[in-house]
N, C-alpha and C positions, 0 to 999 in steps of 0.2 A: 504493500500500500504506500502511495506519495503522499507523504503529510505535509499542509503548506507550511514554513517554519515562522510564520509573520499573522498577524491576525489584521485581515481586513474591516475597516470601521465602517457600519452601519447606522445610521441615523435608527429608523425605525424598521422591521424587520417583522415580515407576517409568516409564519407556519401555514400550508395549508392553504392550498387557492380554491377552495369550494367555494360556495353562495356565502359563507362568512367571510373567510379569506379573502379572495380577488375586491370584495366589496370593503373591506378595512382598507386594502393594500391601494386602491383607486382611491377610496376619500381621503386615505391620509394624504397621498400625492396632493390631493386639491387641497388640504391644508397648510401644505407647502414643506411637506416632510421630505428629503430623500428616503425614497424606501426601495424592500427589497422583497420579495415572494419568494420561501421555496416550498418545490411538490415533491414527493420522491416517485408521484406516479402520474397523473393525467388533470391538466387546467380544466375547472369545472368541477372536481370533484368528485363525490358520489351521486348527488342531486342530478346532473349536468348528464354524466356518464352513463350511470348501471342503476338510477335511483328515478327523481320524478319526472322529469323529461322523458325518458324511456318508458316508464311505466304509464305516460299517458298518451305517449305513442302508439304503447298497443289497446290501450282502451278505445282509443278514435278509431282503430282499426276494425277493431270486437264490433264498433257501434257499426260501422258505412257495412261489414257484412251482414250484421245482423237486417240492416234497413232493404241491403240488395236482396239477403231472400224473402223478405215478408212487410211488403210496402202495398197490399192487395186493399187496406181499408183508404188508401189514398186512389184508387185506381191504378195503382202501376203494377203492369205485371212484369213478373220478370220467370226468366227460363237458364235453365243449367249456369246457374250461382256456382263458383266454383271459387278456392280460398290458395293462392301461390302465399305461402308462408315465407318462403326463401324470399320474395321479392319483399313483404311487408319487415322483414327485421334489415333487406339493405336499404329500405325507404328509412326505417326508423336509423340506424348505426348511419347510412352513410348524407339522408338529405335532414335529419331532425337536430342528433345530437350530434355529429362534425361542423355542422354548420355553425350551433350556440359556444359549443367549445373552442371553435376557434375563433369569433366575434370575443371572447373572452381576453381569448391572448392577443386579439390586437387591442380590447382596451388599455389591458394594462399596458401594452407598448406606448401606447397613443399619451398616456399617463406617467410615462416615463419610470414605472416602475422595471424594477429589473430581476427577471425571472431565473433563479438557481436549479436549478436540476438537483434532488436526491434527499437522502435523510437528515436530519436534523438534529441533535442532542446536548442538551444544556452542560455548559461544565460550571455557570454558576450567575447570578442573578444581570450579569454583563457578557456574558461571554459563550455562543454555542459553537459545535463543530458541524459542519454539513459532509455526509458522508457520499460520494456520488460512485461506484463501481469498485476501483481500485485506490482512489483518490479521496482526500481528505481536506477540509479549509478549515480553519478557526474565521471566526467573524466577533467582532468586538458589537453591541451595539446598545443604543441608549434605551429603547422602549422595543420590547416585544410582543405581539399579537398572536398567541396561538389558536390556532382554528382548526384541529387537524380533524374534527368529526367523528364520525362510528363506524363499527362493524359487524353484522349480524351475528349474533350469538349461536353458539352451537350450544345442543345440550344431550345428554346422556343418552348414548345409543341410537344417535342419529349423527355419526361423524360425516361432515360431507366429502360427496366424493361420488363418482357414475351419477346414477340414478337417485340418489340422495342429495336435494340440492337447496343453495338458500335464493334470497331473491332474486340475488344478479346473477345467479343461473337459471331461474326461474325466469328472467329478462330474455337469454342469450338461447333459450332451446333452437334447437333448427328444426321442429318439427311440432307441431301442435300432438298432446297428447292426448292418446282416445281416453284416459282414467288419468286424471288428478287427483294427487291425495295433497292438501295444505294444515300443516300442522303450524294452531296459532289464527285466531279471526279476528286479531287487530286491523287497524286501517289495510296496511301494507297487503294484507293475503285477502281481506275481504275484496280487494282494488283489484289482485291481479286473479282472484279466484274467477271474478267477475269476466274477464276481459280473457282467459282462458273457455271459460263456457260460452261468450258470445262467438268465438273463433271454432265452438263446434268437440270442447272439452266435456267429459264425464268429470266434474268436478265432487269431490268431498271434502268439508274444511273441520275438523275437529280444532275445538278451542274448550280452552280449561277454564275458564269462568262460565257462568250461568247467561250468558250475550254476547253475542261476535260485536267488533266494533263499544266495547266497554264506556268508552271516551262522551258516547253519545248517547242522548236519552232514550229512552223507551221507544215513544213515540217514531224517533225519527229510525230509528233502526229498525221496527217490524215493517216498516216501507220495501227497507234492504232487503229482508228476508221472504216477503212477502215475493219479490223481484226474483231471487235465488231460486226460490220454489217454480217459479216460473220458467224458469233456465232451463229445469230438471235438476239442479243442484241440491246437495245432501250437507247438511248443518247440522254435527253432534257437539253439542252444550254440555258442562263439565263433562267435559273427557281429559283424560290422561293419557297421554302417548307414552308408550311403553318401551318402544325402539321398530327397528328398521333392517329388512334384509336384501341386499340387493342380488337379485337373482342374476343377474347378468343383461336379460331382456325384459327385465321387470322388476317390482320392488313390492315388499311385503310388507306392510304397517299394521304392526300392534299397537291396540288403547284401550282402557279400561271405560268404561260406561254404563252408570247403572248398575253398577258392582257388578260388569259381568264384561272376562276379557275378551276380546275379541280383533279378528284382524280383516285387512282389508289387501286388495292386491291393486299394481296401478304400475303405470308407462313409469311415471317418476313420484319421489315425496319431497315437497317444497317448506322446508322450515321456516316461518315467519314469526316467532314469538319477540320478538325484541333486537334491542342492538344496544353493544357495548364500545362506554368512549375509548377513543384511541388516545389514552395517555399514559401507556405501562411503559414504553418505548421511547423515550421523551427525555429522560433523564429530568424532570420537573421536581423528583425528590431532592436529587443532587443540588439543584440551585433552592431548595426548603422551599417551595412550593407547598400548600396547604391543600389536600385531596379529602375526600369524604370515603367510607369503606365499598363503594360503588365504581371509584377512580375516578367522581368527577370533583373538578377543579371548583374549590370555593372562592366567590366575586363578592364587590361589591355592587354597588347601586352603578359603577360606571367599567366594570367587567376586571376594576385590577383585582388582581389577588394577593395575599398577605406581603408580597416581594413587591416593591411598590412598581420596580420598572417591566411586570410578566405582565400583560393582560391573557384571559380567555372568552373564548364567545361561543357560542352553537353547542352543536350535542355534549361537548364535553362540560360544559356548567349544567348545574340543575337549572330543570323544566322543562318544556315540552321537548322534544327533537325536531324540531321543524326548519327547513331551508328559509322560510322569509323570517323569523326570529332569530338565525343567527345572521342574516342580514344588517336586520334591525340592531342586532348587536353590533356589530361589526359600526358601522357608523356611530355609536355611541361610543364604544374604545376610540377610534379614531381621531376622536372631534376633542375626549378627553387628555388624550396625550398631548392634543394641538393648545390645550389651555379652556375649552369651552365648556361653561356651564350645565355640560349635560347627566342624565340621569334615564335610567329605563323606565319604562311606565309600560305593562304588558294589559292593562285594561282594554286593550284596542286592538288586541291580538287576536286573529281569526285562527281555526282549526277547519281541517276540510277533509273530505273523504270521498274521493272520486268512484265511486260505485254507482248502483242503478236503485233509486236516483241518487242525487248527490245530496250529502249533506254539508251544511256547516254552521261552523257555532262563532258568536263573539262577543264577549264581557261574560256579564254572568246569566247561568240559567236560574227561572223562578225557583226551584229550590237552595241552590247556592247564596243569592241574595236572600233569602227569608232565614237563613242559617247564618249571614252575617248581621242578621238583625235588623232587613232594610223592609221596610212596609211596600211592599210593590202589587203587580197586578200583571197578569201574561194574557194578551191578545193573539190568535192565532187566527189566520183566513188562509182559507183554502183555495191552491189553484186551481180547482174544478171552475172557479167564480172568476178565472182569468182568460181573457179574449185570446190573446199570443197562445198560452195553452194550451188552450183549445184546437187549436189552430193548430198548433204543431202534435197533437194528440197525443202530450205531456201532462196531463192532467194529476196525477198523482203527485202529494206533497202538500205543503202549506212554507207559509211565513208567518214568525210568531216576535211579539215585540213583547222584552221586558221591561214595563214603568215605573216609577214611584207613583205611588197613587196620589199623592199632596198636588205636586204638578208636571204630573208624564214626562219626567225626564229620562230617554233611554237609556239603557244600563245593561240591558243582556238583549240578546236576539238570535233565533235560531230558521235556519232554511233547512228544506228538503225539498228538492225537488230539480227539476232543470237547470243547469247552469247555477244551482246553488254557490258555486265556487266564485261566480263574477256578481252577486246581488247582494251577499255578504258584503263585498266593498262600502257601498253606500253605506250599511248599518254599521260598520266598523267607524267611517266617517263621523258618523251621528255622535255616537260613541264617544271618540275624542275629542269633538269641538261643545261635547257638552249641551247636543241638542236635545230637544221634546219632540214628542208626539207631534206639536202641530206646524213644528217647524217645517217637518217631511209631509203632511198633508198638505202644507202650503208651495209645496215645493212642486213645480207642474211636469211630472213625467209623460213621457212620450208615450203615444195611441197608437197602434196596441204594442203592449213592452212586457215583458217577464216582472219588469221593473213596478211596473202600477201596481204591481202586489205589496209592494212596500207602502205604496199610499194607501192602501186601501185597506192595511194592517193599522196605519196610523190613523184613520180614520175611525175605524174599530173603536182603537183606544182612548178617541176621545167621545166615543158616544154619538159617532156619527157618519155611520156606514151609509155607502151608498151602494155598493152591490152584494152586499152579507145579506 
């Protein structure tokens, strides 16, 4: 190995060019920091690469086939539907995610940050080495932004490997498979469980809590399931996965259920229960870095941690694991290194869950508020009562708006349904500029819009529906 025998100085210095990473390492530049990015694998990320961009890739795909075979209540017929999988994952790898990853690397060029190639490892609160092949650099630098993300969790007797595989093998298959087994009905498996049975999958998703998609309420998840049933997809609720055999041309899954074991046989088994942060590898103890027994990095209100010159942002701090909050993170390190008065405020932070339909969530839900002690009130209108809807024969779902009942100030709000993922916005909006009820009733949305279901939720709320 060449070791450099000099230590290059860095101004500021990001770990990790994901949706956190690249986004610290660009605002800091516009702060007016010299900075430096390094990846030891691919710009973009996991988000970008093997994670949500990919993974909604093939759900647009699941949808346009699913529309080509069965588009008969619109009058269109269609004859010998057929599915080229090979060309749908080089649509997605070579025109979706080559295209965002490499618009990446020319921002940060454009930004003048300057890209390292390889590993990274603290030797102490100033000073890492970046490791790239054979070759070794010391870098001196004043403030560090670590952003390096997660990695799917393996768990007992599901080692992966062939036909044992986790998401970003579950992204990468070359072939749609006739029997899916997904172990885990968190977002992630219930997304791609989805998007494998529109493509023409025998899908099964064994999850060990009593409701796939936990995250979200009741309500909005028997929509999902409701959906799944319709696929022909099979949903077992406290189950326990036992482990996994790979046959060679097949794969055998054992799970307990109902106190009674039992197994299942499938093309592949796709493990989605979790993901663990990437910070054993780091050397962050070395430079006294403060971690929690989980490995994830303890922040403050502006992301440093107990070293004053480390910051961390995105999956490896506690909270959600989500690509736009470690964005959001990412800007708030940045701005605070730069000297600005900033601070995180996650009351404004959406969650989403690209399945059929979609859901999403943002602030609090009426039980969460009534458990913080806040007098509120939950209006919900259905898109059966929406023109666009209807119209696109999307009817299933609702928008629900959480108020104070004093003076309808919004505070939680939940979608299900179409495009859940882009009407969220507006109520995230609400949210943080501290609006009511009548603000967004007053507020004139476009004829016919997915969107007038927001008004006509707030309308609701104040007592004064005009198509409820």
């Amino acid at each position: 190995m060449v070791v450099g025998d000099f230590a290059i100085e860095l101004d500021t210095v990001v770990i990790g060019a994901g949706p956190g990473g690249y986004v610290a390492a660009i605002r800091a530049a516009q702060m007016g920091q010299k900075v430096a990015i390094i990846e030891r694998e691919y710009i973009g990320g996991v988000c970008l690469n093997v994670g949500c961009i990919p993974s909604k890739a093939l759900i647009s795909a699941g949808h346009k086939y699913q529309e080509a075979l069965d588009s008969e209540i619109f009058g269109v017929k269609t004859e010998k539907v057929s599915l080229d999988f090979e060309q749908t994952q080089n649509w997605k790898n070579n025109t979706v995610v080559n295209k965002l990853t490499s618009g990446v690397e020319f921002l940060l060029k454009k930004n003048k940050v300057e890209i390292l190639n390889g590993e990274a490892f603290f030797i102490d609160g100033h000073n890492l080495r970046v490791i790239h092949g054979d070759e070794a650099q010391t870098y001196s630098f004043n403030n560090a932004i670590v952003a390096t993300g997660s990695r799917p969790i393996e768990i007992k007797g599901f080692k992966f490997g062939g036909r044992i595989i986790d998401s970003t093998g579950g992204l990468n298959l070359t072939e749609v498979p006739k029997k899916l087994v997904i172990v885990g009905g968190g977002v992630i498996g219930a997304e791609l469980g989805g998007a494998y049975a529109n493509l023409g999958s025998e899908v099964t998703i064994l999850e060990g809590s009593p409701q796939i998609i936990p995250n979200f309420e009741k309500d909005m998840v028997r929509l999902v399931e409701k959906s799944f049933k319709e696929k022909g997809m099979t949903v077992v609720t406290n189950a326990m996965a036992k482990g996994a055999v790979d046959n060679g041309d097949s794969v055998t899954v054992t799970y307990e259920a109902d106190g009674k074991e039992q197994s299942i046989e499938a093309d592949y088994v796709m493990v989605t229960v979790g993901r663990r942060p990437n910070t054993d590898e780091l050397g962050l103890e070395v430079a006294g870095v403060e971690m929690n027994d989980r490995g994830l990095v303890m922040v403050d209100e502006q992301g440093r941690t107990n070293v004053e010159s480390i910051f961390a942002i995105g999956d490896i701090v506690p909270g959600a694991a989500l690509a736009h909050k470690a964005s959001y993170e990412a800007k708030i390190a940045a701005e605070a290194i730069a000297g600005k008065p900033v601070a995180v405020d996650y009351i404004g932070m959406p969650a989403v869950a690209f399945t059929d339909p979609e859901l999403a969530t943002v602030g609090y839900t009426e039980k969460q508020a009534k458990e913080e002690g806040l007098d509120v009130k939950a209006t919900k209108f259905p898109l059966g009562g929406n023109g666009r809807a209807l119209s696109l024969n999307q009817t299933e779902g609702f928008v629900r708006l959480v108020t104070t009942k004093e003076d309808n100030v919004i505070i939680g709000a939940q979608v299900a349904g179409i495009n859940a993922s882009d009407i969220i916005a507006e109520l995230g909006l609400a949210i943080e500029a501290g609006m009511n009820a009548e603000d967004i009733a007053l507020t004139i949305h476009s004829h016919p819009s997915l969107a007038e279901s927001v008004m006509d939720t707030a309308e609701m709320a104040l007592g004064l529906p005009i198509h409820a």
